[in-house]
C-alpha positions in Angstrom: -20.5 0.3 -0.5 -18.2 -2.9 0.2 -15.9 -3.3 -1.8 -14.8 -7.4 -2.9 -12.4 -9.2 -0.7 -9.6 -10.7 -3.2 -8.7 -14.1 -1.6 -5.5 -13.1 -0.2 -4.6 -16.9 1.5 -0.6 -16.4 -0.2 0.0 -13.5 2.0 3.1 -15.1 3.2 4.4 -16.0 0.0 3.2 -12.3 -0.8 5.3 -11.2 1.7 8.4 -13.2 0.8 8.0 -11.7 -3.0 7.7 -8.3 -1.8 10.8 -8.4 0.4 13.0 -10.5 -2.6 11.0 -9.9 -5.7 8.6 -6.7 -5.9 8.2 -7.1 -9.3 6.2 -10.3 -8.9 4.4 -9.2 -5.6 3.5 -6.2 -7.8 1.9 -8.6 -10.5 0.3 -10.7 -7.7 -1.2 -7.1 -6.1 -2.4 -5.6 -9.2 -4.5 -8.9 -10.4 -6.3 -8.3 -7.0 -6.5 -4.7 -7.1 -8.5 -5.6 -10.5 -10.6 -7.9 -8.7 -11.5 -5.7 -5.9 -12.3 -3.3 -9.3 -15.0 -5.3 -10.5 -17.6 -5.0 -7.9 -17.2 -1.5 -8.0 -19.2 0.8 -10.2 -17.8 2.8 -12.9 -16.3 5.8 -12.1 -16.7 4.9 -8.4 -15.7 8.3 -6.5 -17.1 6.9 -2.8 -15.2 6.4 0.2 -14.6 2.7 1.3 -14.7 2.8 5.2 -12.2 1.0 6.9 -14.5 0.1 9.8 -16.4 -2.5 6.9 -14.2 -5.5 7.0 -14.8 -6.5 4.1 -13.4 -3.1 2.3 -10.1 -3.6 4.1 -8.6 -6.3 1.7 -9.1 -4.1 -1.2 -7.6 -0.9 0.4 -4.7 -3.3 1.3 -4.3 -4.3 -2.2 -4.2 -1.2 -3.1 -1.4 0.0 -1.0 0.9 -3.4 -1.5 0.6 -2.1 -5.0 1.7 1.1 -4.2 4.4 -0.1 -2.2 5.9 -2.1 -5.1 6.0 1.0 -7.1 8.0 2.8 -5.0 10.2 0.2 -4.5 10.9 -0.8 -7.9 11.1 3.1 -8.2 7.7 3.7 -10.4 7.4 7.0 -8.1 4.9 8.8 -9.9 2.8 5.6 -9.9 3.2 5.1 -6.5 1.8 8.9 -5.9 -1.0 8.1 -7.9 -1.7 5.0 -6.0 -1.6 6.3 -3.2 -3.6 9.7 -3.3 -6.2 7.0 -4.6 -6.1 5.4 -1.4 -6.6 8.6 0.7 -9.2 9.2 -1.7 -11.1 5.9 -1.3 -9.8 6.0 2.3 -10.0 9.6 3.7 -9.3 8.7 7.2 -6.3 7.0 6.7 -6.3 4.0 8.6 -3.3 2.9 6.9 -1.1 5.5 7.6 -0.6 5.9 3.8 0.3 9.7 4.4 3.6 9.1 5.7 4.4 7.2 2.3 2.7 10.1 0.8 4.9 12.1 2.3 8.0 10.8 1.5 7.1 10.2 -1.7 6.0 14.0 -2.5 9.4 14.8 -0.8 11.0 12.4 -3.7 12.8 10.2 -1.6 13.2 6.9 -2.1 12.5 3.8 -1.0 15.7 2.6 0.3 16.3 6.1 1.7 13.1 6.0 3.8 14.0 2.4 4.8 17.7 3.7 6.2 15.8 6.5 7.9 13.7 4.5 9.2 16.1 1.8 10.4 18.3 4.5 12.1 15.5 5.9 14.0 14.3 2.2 14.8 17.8 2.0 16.3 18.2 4.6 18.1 14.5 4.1 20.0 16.4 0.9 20.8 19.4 2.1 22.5 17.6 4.4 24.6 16.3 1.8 25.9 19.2 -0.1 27.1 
């Protein structure tokens, strides 16, 4: 089953709202994630394989919105969203269980960003 590919042509602008306004990339993100929605059947409990092009947009969607959950601190959401993905997405070509992760861990978003940064750092300095 493909799922619909949401016209996302604004991903820049997507990506600025994300970065200074989640709350509006979150709008933006669920009006696609209902989109993608339509074309599949009710109570859809399939797997959307990454290696159809055409699902990836959805599965996407689906985690930009999950992303703006956890940033705007919506945690539980953000679970949900998320376990929907591995559920759609089993193989996890997203890397989605690393948010996962930290997310069942209950940290939050900008602690997983200075983690992240730290260790980004470091890699960097052994470098030099």
């Amino acid at each position: 089953m493909a799922a619909p590919t949401p016209n996302l042509t604004a991903k820049p602008r997507l990506c600025l709202e994300f970065e200074h306004a989640p709350e509006f990339a979150l709008i933006h993100y669920e009006i696609a994630v209902r989109i993608g929605e339509l074309s599949l059947p009710p109570g859809f409990a399939g797997v959307l394989i990454w290696g159809r092009i055409y699902n990836r947009p959805f599965l996407r969607c689906l985690r930009g919105c999950g992303l703006c959950l956890w940033r705007l601190g919506r945690t539980s959401e953000a679970l949900q969203m998320f376990e929907r993905i591995l559920s759609l997405n089993p193989n996890d070509n997203q890397g989605v269980r690393f948010v996962w992760e930290d997310l069942r861990h209950g940290r939050s978003w900008e602690e997983t960003q200075a983690k992240d940064a730290t260790a980004r750092s470091k890699r960097l300095s052994q470098l030099h």
